[in-house]
C-alpha positions as CSV (number, residue, x, y, z in Angstrom):
1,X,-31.7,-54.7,11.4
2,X,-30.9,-51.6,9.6
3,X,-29.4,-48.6,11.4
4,X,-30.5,-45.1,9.7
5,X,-28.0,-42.3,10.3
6,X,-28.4,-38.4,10.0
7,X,-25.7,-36.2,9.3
8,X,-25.8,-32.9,9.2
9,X,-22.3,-30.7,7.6
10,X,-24.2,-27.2,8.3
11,X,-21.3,-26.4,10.8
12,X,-18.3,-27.6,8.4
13,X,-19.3,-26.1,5.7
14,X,-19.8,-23.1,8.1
15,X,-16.8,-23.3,8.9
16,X,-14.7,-24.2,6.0
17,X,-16.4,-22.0,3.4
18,X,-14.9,-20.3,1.0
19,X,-15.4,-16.6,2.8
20,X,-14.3,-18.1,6.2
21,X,-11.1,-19.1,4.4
22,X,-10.7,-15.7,2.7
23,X,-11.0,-13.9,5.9
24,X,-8.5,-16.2,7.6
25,X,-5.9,-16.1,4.6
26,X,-6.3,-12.2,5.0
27,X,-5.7,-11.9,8.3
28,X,-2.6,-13.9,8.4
29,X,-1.3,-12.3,5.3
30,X,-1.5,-8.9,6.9
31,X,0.1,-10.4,10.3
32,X,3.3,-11.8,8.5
33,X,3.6,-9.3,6.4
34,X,4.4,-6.8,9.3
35,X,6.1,-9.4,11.4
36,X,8.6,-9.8,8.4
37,X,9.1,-5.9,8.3
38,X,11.9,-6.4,10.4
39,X,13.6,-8.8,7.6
40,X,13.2,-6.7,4.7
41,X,16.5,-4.5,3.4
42,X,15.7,-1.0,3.7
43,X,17.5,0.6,0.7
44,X,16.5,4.0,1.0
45,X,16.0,6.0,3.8
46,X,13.1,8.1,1.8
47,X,9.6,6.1,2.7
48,X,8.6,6.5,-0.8
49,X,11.4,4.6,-2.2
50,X,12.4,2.1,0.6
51,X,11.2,-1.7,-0.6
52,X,9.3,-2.3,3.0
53,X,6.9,0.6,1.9
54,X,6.6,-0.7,-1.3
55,X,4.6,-3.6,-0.6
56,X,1.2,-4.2,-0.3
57,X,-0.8,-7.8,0.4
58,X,-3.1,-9.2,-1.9
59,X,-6.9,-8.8,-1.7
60,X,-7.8,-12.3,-1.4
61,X,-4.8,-12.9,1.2
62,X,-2.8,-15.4,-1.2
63,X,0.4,-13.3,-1.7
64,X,2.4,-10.5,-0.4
65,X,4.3,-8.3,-3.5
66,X,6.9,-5.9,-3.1
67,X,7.0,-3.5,-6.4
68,X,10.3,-1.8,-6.2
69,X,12.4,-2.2,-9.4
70,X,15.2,-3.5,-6.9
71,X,13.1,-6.7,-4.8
72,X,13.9,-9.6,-6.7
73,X,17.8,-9.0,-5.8
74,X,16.9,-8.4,-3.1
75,X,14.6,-10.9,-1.9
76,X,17.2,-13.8,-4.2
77,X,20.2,-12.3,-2.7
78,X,21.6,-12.6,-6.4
79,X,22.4,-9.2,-8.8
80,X,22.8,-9.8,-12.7
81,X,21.9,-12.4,-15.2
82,X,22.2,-15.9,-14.6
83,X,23.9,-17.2,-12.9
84,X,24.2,-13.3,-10.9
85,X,26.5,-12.1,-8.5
86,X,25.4,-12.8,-4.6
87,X,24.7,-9.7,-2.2
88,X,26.7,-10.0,0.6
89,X,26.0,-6.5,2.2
90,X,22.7,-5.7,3.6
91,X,23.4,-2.2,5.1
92,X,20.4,-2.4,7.7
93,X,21.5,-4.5,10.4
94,X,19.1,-8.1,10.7
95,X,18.1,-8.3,7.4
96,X,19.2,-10.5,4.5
97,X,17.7,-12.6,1.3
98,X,14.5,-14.5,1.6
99,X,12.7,-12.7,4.6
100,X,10.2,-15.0,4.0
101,X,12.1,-17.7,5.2
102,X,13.3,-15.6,8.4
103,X,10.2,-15.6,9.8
104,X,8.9,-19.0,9.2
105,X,12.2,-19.6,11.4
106,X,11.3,-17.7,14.4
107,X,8.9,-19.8,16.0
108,X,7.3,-16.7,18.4
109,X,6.0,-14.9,15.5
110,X,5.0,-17.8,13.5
111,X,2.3,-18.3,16.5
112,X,1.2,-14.9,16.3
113,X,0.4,-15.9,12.1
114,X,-1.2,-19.0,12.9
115,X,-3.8,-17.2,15.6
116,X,-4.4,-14.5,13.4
117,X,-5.7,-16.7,11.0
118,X,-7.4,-18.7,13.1
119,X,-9.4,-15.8,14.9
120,X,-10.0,-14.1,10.7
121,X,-11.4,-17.4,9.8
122,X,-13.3,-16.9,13.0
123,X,-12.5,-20.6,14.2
124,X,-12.2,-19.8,17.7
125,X,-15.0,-21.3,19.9
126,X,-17.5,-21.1,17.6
């Protein structure tokens, strides 16, 4: 007795294609990059100058860069050559070294990520 079985992937590779994914990395990109706004020193108080106006997210959604001259200190939290001197004074009250890490830590915004990728990849219901 044999047992012939069908199956059909139409809806996962729907689902999990490469555009879907795209889509989904975008949106989240673009949702933590303003949710970690409120991490980022703020140098200067001129917008064209200031390192959380200087930043821009990737096309495909993969990366986040900041292109001031000054955001690798920054973002490190070390000035110099190796092995550097650490920043200890962030003049804009809240913010510090690795932002990134700030918001993976607060658990209310990390939801709002995770849903904004989930409704870019369009994975909601459908």
């Amino acid at each position: 007795m044999s047992v012939k079985v069908n199956v059909s992937s139409d809806g996962l590779d729907r689902k999990f294609s490469h555009s879907s994914l795209v889509r989904g990395r975008k949106a989240a990109a673009n949702d933590a990059h303003q949710a970690m706004e409120k991490y980022v020193p703020m140098l200067h108080t001129d917008a064209s100058t200031n390192l959380r106006s200087m930043s821009f997210v990737n096309s495909d959604g993969t990366s986040i860069n900041y292109n001031a001259v000054y955001a690798r200190a920054q973002f490190y939290g070390f000035v110099g050559r190796a092995p550097g001197h650490r920043v200890h004074n962030y003049t804009t009250p809240g913010t510090s070294r690795r932002w990134d890490l700030r918001l993976k830590g607060n658990k209310h915004d990390m939801v709002l990520v995770k849903e904004a990728f989930v409704k870019g990849a369009q994975w909601n219901g459908s």
